[in-house]
N, C-alpha and C positions, 0 to 999 in steps of 0.2 A: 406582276409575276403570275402566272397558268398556276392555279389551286391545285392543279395535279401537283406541280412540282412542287408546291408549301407542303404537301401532303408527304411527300417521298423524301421533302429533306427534314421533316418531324420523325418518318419510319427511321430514318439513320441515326438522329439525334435520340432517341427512345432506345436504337439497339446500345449505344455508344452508355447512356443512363443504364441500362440494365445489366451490360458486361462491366460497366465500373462498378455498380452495386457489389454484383455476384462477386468481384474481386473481394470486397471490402467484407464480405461474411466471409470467403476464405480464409484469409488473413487473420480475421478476429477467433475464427471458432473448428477452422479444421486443420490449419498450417502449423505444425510445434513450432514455430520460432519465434524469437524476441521480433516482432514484427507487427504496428499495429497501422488500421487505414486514418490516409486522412479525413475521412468522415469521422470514424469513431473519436477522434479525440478531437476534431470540432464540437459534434454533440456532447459527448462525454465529459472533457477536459473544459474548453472553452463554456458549452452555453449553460449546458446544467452544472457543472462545477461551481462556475463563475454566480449561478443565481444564489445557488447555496453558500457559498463565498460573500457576497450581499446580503442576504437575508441575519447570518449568523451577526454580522458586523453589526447590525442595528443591536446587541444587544451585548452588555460588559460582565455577564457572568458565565464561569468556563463551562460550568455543569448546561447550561441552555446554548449555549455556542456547539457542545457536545452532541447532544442532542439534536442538532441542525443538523450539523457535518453528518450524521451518524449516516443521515436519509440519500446522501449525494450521492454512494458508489450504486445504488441499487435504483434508485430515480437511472440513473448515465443507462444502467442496464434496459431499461423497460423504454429510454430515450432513443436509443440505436436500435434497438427493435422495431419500433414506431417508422423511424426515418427509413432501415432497408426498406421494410413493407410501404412504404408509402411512395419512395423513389422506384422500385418496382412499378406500381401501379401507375405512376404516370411514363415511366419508359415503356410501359405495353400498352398503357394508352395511346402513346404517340405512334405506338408498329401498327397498333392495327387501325389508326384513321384513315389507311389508303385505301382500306378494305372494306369499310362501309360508307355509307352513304349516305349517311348522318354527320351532325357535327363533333367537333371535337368532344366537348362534351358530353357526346354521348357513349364514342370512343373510352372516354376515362369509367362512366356507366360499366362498360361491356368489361374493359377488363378487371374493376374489380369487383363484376358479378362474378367472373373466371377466377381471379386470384384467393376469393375466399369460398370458393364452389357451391355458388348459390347457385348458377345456372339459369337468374334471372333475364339476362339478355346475352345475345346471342346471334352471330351471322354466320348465315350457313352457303359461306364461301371456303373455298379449300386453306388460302392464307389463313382467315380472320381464326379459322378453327385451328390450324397448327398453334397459331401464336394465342391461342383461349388455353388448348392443354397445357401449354410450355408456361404461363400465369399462374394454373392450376396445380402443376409440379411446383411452381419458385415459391408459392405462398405456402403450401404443406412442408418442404423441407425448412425452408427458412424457419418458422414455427417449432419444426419436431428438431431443427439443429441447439436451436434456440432452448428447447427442452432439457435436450440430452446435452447441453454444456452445463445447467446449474449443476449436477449431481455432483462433477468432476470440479467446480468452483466452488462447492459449498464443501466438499472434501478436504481439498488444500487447504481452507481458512479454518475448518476446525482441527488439525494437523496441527500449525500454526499455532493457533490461539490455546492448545492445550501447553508446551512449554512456556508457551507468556502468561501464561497463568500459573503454571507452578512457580516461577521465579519469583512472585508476589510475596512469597513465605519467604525468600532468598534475598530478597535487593527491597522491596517494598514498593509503593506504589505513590507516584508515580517511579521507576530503575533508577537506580543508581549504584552504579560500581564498586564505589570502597562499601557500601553498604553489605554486598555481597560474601566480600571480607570479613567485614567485621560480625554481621550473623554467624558466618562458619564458625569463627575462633568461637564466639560465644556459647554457642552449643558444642562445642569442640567435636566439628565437622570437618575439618581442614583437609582432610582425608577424602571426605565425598566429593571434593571440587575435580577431583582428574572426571570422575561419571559426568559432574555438569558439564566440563568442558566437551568432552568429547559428545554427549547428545547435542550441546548448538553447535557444536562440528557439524554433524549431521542435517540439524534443522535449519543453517543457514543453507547448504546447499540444497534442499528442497524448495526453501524461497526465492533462492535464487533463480531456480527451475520453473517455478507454479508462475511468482511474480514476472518473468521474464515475457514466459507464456501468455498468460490472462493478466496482463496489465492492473484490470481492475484492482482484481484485490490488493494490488496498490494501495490504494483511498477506503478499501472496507475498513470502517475503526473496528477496536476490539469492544466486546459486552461490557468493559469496563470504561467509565469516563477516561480512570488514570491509566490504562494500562494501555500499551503500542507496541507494536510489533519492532520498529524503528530503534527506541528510546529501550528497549529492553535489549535487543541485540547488541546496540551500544554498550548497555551498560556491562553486558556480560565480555564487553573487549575491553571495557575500564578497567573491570577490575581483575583481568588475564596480563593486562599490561603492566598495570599497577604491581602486580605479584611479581613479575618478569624483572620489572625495573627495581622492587626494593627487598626482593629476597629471591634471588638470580639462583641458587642453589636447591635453596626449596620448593621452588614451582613448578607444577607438573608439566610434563611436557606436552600434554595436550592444551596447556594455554596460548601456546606458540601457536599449533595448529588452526585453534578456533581463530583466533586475531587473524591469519590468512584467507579464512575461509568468509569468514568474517567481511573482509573489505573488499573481499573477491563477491559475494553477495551484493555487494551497495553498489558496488562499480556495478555491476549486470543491470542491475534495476534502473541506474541513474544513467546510462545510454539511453533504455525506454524511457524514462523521462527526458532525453535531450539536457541533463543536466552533466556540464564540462567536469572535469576532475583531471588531477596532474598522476598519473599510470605511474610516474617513476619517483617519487619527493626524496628530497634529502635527507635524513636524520637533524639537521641544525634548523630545516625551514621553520619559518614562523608558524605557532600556532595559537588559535584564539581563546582557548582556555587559560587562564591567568595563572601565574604561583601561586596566588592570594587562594582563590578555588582548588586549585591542585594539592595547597597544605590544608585545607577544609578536610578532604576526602582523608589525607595522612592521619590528621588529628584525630578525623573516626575511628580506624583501625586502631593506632598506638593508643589511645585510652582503655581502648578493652584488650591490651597485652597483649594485642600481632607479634609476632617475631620479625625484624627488619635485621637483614643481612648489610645495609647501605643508609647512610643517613639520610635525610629527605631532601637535601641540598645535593649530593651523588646521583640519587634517584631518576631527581628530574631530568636530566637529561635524555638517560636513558625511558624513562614513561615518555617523553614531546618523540623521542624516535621511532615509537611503536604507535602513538597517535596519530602525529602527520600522515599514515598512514589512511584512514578512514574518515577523521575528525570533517573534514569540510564538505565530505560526501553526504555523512547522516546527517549532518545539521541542513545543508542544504534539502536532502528528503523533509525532515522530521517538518522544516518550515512551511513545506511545498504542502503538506498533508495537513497540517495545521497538531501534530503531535501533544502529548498533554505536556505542560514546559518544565520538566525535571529538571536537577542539578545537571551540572555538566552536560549538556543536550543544545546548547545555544537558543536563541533568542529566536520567536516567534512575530513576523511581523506582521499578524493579524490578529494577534491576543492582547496588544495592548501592553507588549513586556515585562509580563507577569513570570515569576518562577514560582513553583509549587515543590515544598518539601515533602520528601518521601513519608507516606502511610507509615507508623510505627504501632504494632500493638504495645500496652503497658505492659515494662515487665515487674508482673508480679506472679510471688514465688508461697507456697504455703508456708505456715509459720515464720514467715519477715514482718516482722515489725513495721517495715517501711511498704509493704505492699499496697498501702491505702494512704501513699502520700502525692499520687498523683491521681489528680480527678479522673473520674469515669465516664467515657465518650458518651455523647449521646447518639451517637452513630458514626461510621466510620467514615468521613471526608476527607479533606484536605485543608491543608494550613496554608495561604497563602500570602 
């Protein structure tokens, strides 16, 4: 084949590289819709997830698994960066080798002296010079696009990570539902639950918005090893349910709401993940949390004097009909993200099927006799 012609079907294959590029930064960073390229979740999901997914596994402590995962969402970021600019450079590599008169390599030279405006080489043909500015421009926006998304990604995740952090005081760490419960009675807060409820009203549809948008912060973990954004929303529908199902009278009605908004949030995000879930479930379908576990959470509450409207045998029914609901959606998240593995949250199958009980501070109270009957932490971890 005539070199001319190598040359002109490289200029097409290069524009075809560069318009798919440009699609894949639209998509990622200026399009609002749940809508991500199949680039980015190659790089993202697949190569970088996948290494950090490997590296963590070589080692059986969760705080150092933690620490690994912690680096993946922001590696993915700096990974897709890398790959647009780099698929750039060789798509206007290949446009402008019909235009000089050098080899290809020197083509790839020219344009990413153009694409990072070094200005170092240079043909001074009318083509090679359209398609030098047009390098010139894709590498500067890309970059300042690429700028102007963290502000609005680093936004969202501290939005976010500010109720997953107050709930620590509420549910403990790692979430947990009847937890939630039973702190309120204890401090005889019962009263402030309609407020909780209705703020993750709110912050679930944010998530569902930001997460839908910007994927990533999907995979960003929280500052905390135990704390998840996942595992905490959860928990805050365990125990909306849980109130729902065993004092049907006295629960506020924003627990009803948040549980809607709730699984309306996992279903959005769990399209972008490509993870299935059944839109319509029965009240009787199976679910994988056990009675055995479901009277765990009971036994919490009714020890510190919960009021229960229904016995815990009436209950259950009513709690598996407000779960089927969400239950197979977070667990399939929390697993996909590697989540810290709380009560009630399911099983992790890269942790080695470890559960972690929830963070409890000691209660000690001034003048109790018994305030010094449980040892004193040496720091706050976890039991596992």
């Amino acid at each position: 084949m005539d070199i001319a012609a190598v040359r002109w079907i490289a200029f097409v294959a290069g524009l075809a590289i560069v318009f798919g590029t440009a699609g894949s930064v639209m998509r990622n960073l200026m399009v609002p819709r749940a809508r991500t390229s199949r680039l980015s979740v190659l790089v993202g999901r697949k190569i970088v997830a996948g290494f950090f997914r490997f590296l963590s596994n070589r080692f059986k402590e969760y705080e150092t698994k933690d620490q690994i995962l912690a680096l993946s969402a922001p590696s993915a970021l700096l990974a897709t960066l890398l790959a647009w600019i780099g698929l750039f450079l060789i798509g206007y590599g290949l446009m402008l080798w019909p235009f000089t008169r050098g080899t290809l390599l020197g083509a790839m030279r020219e344009s990413g002296s153009s694409m990072f405006t070094l200005g170092v080489f240079s043909t001074a043909r009318a083509g090679a010079t359209v398609i030098n500015y047009l390098a010139a421009v894709t590498g500067l926006v890309v970059v300042a696009l690429q700028i102007g998304y963290l502000p609005t990604l680093y936004s969202a995740f501290n939005r976010r990570e500010t109720l997953v952090t107050l709930l620590q005081s509420r549910a403990g760490a790692p979430a947990w539902g009847p937890e939630i419960l039973a702190r309120a009675q204890l401090v005889n807060l019962t009263d402030s639950l309609h407020g909780l409820y209705a703020d993750w009203e709110h912050w679930a549809a944010d998530v569902a918005e930001s997460h839908s948008n910007y994927p990533v912060l999907i995979w960003f973990r929280s500052p905390h090893a135990l704390r998840s954004w996942v595992v905490a929303l959860l928990a805050v529908m365990d125990s909306a349910a849980l109130y729902q199902a065993i004092s049907p009278e006295a629960a506020p009605a924003e627990s009803r709401l948040v549980i809607r908004m709730g699984f309306t949030c996992l279903r959005n995000i769990a399209e972008v993940m490509s993870i299935p879930y059944d839109p319509d479930p029965f009240p009787d379908d199976p679910i994988q949390l056990t009675f055995d576990e479901y009277m765990d959470g009971v036994n919490r509450i009714q020890g510190i004097g919960f009021e229960t409207e229904r016995t815990p045998e009436e209950a259950w029914a009513h709690f598996r009909g407000w779960r089927v609901n969400y239950e197979a959606t977070a667990y399939a998240i929390a697993d996909m993200v590697s989540a810290p593995p709380g009560p009630w949250s399911g099983q992790r199958s890269r942790l080695g099927g470890i559960t972690i009980e929830p963070q409890r501070p000691a209660d000690r109270r001034a003048n109790d006799p018994g305030a010094k009957s449980e040892p004193k932490a040496k720091r706050f971890g976890w039991k596992v």
